[in-house]
N, C-alpha and C positions, 0 to 999 in steps of 0.2 A: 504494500500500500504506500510506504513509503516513495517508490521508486515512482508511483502517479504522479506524486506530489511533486517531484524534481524535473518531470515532461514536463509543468508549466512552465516551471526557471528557463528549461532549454529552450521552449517554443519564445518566452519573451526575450531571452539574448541570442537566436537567432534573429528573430523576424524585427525589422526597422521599425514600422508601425505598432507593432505592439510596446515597441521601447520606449516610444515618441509619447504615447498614448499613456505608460506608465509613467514616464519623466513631465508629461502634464499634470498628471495625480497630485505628484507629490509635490509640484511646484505650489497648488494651489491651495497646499493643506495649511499650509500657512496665512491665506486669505480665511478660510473655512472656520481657523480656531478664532482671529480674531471676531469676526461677525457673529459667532455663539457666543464670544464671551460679552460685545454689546450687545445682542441681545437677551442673554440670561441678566445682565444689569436692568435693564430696562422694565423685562419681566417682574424683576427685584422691589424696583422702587413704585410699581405699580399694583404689586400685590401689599408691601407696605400701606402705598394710600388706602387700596380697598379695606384693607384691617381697619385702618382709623376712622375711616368715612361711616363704613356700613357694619362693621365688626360690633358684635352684642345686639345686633337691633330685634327688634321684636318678628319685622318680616322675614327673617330667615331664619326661623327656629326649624320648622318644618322642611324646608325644601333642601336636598342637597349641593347644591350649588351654592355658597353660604360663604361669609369673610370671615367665621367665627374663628377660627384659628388659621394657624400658615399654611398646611397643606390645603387646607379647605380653599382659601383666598389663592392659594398657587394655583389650583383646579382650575377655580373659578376665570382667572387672568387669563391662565390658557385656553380654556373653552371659547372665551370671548377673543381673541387671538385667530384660532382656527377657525370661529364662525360658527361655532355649532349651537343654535339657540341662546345665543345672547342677549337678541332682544324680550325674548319671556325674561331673565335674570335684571334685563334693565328695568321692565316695566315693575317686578316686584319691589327695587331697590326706590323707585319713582313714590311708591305707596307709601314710602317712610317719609319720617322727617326732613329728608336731603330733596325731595320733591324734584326740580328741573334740573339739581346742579348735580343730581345722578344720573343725568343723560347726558349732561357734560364729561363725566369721566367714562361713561362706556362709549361717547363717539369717539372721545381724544383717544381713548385706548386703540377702537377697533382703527381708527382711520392710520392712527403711526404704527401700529403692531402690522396690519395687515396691506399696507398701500406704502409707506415706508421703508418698514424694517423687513418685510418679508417683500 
């Protein structure tokens, strides 16, 4: 099984294009880490606000999707990130005390997370 594993080596240090192709990889892995590490900062300080803004609140006792602690609020940043029913989590965040300026933070999220950063 081993000796499988060592056809790759030899077909990538024969073949030009596969070398070209690897030497691309690795060139850009250096762009790759920078860009996750602004945007796991990002994620950071967005899942921070969410803790402070909507963290403890009475409307997210019940639903999963919830700021009440860090993983919860880290979920939550990401789901609204990827898109995935955000705006139900906004409109319940809307029902609290934070009223209009909780759709200020899910659009500034969705619009830099997803039009932005991604």
């Amino acid at each position: 099984r081993l000796l499988r594993v060592l056809r790759v080596s030899r077909l990538v240090s024969r073949s030009k294009r596969m070398r070209r192709l690897l030497d691309a990889c690795m060139d850009s892995f250096g762009a790759i880490l920078s860009f996750t590490g602004v945007l796991i900062i990002f994620v950071f300080v967005f899942t921070v606000l969410g803790m402070q803004l909507f963290g403890g609140t009475a409307e997210f006792y019940d639903v999963r999707p919830n700021f009440n602690t860090f993983g919860d609020s880290f979920m939550s940043v990401f789901e609204i990130l990827t898109g995935s029913n955000w705006y139900k989590l906004m409109l319940i965040a809307m029902s609290g005390p934070s009223g209009a300026g909780a759709a200020l933070f899910f659009i500034a999220w969705s619009f830099l997370g997803s039009f932005i950063l991604l």
